[in-house]
Each structure stands twice: as C-alpha cells, then as structure tokens.
DSSP file (Angstrom, degrees, kcal/mol; ACC not computed):
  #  RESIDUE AA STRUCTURE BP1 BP2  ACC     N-H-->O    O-->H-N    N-H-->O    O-->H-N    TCO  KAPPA ALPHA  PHI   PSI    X-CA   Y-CA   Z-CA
    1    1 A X    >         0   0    0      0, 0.0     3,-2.3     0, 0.0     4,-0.3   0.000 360.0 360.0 360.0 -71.1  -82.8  -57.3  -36.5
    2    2 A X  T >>  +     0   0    0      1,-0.2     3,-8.3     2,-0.2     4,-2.6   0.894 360.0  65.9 -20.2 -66.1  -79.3  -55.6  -35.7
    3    3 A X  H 3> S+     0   0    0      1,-0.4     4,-0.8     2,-0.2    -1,-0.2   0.693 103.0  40.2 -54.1 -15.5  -77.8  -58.8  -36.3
    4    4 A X  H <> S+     0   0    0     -3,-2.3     4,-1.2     2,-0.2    -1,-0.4   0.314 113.9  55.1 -96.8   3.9  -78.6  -58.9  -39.7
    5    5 A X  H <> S+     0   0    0     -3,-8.3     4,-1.9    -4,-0.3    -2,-0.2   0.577 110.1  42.1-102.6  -5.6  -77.8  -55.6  -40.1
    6    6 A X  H  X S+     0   0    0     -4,-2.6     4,-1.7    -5,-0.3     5,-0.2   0.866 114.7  52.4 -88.8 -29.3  -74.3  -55.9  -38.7
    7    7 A X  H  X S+     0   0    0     -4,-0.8     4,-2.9    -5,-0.5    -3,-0.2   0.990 114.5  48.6 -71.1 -53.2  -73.9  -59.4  -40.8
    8    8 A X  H  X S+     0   0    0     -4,-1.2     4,-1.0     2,-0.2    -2,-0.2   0.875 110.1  45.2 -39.0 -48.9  -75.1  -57.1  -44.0
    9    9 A X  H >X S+     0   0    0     -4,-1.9     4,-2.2     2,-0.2     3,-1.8   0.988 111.7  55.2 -59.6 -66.9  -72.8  -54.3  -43.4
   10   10 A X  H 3X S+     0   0    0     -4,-1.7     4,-0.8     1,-0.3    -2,-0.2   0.888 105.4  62.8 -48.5 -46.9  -69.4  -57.3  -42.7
   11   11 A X  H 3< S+     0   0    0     -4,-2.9    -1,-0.3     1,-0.2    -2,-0.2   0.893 102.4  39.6 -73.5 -21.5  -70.4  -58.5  -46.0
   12   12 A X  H XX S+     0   0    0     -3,-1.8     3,-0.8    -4,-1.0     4,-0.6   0.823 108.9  57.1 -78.1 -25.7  -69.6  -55.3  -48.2
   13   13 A X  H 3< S+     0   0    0     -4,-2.2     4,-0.2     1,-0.2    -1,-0.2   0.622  97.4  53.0-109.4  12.9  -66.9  -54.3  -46.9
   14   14 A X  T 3< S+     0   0    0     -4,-0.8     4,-0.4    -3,-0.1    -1,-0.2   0.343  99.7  67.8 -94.8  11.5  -64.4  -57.3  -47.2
   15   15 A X  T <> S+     0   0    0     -3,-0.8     4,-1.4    -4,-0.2     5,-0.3   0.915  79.8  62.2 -91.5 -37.6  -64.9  -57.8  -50.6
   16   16 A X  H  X S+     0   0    0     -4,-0.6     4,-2.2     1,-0.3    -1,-0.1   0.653 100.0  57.1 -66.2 -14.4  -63.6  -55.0  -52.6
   17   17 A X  H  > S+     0   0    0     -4,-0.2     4,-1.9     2,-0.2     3,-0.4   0.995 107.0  47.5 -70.0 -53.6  -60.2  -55.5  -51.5
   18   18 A X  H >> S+     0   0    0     -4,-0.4     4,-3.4     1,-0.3     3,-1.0   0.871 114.7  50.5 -42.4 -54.1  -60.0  -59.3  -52.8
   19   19 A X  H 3X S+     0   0    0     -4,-1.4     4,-2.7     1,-0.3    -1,-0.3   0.839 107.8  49.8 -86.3 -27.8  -61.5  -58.2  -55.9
   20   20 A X  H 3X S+     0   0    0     -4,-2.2     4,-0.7    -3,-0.4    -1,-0.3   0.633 117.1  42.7 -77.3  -7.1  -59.0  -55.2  -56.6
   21   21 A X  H <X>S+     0   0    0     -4,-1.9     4,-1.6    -3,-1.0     6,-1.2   0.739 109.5  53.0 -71.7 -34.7  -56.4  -57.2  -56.1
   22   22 A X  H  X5S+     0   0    0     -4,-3.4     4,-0.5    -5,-0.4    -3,-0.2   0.933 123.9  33.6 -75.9 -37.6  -57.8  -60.3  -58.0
   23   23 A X  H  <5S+     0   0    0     -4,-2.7    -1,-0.2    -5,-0.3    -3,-0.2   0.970 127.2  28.5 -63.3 -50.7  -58.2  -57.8  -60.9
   24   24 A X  H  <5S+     0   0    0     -4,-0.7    -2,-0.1    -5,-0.3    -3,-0.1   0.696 126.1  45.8 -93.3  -7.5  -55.6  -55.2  -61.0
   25   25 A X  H  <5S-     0   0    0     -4,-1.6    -3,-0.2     2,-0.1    -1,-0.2   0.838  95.2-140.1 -87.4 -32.2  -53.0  -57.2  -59.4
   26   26 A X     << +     0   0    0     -5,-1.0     2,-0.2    -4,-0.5    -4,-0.2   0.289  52.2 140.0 103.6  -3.8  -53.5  -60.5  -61.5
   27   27 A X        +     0   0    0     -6,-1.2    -1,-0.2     1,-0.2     3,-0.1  -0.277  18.5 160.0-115.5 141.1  -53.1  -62.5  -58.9
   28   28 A X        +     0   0    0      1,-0.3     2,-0.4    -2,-0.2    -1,-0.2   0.353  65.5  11.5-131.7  11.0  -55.6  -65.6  -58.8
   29   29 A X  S    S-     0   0    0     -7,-0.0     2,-0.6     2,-0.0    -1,-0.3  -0.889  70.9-106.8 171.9 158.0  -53.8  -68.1  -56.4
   30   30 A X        -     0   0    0     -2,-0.4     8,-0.1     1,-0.2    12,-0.0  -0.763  20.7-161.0-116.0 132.8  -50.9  -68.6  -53.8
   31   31 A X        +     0   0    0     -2,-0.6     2,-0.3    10,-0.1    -1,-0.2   0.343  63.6  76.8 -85.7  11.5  -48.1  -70.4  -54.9
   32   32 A X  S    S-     0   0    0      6,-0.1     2,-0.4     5,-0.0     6,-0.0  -0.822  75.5-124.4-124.4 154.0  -46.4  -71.4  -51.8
   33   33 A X        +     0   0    0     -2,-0.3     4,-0.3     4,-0.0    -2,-0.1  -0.825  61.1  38.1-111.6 142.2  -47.9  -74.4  -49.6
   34   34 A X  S >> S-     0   0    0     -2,-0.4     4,-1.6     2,-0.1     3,-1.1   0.515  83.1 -86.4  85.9 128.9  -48.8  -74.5  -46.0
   35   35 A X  H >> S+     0   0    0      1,-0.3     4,-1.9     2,-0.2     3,-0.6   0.797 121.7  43.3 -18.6 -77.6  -50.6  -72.1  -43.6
   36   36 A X  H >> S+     0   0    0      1,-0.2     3,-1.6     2,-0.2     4,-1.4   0.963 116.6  49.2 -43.7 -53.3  -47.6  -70.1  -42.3
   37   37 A X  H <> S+     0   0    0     -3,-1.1     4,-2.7     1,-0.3    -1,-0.2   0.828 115.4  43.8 -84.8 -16.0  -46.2  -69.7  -45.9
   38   38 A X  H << S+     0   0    0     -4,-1.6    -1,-0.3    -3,-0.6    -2,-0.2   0.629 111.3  45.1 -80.6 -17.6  -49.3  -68.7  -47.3
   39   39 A X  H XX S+     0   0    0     -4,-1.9     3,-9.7    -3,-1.6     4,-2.6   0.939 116.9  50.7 -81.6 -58.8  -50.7  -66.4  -45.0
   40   40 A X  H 3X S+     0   0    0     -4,-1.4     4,-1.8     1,-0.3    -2,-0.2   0.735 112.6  49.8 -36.1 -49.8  -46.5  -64.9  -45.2
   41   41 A X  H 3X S+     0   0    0     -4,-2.7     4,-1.0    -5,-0.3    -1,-0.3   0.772 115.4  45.2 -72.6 -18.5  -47.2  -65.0  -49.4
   42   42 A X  H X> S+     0   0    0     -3,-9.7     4,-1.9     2,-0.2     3,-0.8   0.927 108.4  54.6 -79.2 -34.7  -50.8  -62.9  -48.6
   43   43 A X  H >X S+     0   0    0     -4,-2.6     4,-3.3     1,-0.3     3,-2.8   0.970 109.5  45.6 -55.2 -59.8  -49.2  -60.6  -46.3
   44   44 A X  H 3< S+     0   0    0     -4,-1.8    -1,-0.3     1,-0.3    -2,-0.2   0.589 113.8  50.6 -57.0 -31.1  -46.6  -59.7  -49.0
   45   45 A X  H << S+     0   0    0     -4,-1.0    -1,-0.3    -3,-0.8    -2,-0.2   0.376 110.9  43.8 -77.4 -18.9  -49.4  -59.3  -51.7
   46   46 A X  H << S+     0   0    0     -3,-2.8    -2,-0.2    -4,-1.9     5,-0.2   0.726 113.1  60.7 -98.5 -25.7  -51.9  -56.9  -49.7
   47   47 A X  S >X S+     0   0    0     -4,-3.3     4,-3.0    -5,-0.4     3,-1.1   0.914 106.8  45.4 -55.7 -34.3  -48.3  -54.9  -48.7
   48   48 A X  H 3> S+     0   0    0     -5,-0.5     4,-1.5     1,-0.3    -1,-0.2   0.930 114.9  49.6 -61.1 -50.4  -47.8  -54.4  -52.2
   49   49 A X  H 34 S+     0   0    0      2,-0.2     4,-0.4     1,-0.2    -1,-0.3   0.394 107.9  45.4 -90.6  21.8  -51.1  -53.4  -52.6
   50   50 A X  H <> S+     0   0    0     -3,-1.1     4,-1.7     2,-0.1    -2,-0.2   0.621 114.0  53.8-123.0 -33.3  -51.5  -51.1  -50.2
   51   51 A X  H  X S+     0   0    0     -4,-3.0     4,-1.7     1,-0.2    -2,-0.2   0.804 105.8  52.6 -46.5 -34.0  -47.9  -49.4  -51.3
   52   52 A X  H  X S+     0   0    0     -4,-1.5     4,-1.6    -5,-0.3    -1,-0.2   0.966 110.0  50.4-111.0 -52.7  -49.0  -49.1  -54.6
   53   53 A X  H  > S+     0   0    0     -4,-0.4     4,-0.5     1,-0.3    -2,-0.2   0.734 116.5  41.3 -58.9 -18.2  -52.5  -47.1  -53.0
   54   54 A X  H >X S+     0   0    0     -4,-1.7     4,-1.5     2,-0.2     3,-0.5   0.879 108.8  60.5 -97.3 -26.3  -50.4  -44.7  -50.9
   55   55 A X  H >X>S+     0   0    0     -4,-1.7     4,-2.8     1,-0.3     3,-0.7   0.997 114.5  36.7 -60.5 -72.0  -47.7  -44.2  -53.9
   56   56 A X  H 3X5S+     0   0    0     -4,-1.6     4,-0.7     1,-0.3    -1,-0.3   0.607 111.6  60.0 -84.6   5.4  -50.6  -42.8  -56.2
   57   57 A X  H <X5S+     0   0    0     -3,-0.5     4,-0.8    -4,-0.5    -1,-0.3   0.760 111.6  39.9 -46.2 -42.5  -52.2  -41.1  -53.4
   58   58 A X  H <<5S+     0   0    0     -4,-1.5    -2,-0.2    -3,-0.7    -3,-0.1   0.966 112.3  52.3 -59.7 -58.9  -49.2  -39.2  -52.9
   59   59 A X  H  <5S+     0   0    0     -4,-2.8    -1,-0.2    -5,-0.3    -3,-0.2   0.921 110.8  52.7 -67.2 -32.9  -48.4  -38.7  -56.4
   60   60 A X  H  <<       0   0    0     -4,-0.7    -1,-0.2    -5,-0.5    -2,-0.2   0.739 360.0 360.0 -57.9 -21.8  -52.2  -37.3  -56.8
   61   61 A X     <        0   0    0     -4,-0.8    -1,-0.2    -5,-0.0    -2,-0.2   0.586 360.0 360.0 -77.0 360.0  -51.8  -34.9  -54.1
C-alpha cells in the first residue's frame, strides 16, 4: 500500500513543469542530436524557465 501511494504522489508532481513549458514556452521538441547535447539543450530550456518564474515573482512582490 505505501508503495502505491508513493508511486501516486511521483506521478503528479513531474508533470506540470513539462506541460508549462510545452504550453507557455512553445517548445515541442529538441533540436540538437545526441544525449549530451540534448540534455545541455534541456538544461538551457528549464533555466529559462525557471528565470522567467523568479523575474515575475519578483516583479509581483
């Protein structure tokens, strides 16, 4: 029983970031090829998005 509650819980919360990027960002696919260059092209795409959450946090405050 726990284990299905811990697998329920791991499933809610890693989605909403993919899908608030894949909505407000646009972004539907990585243009660069190969492991390394793709994780390098995600990294560069969640920084963005995570700038862009602390910029209008700030500017809300």
């Amino acid at each position: 029983m726990r284990g299905r509650a811990f697998y329920a819980r791991s499933k809610a919360v890693a989605e909403p970031p993919f899908g608030q990027i894949k909505q407000a960002r646009g972004f539907r696919q990585l243009l660069l090829r190969g492991l390394e260059k793709a994780r390098g092209e995600w990294a560069l795409i969640c920084l963005g998005h995570n700038l862009l959450k602390l910029h209008r946090a700030q500017a809300g405050a």
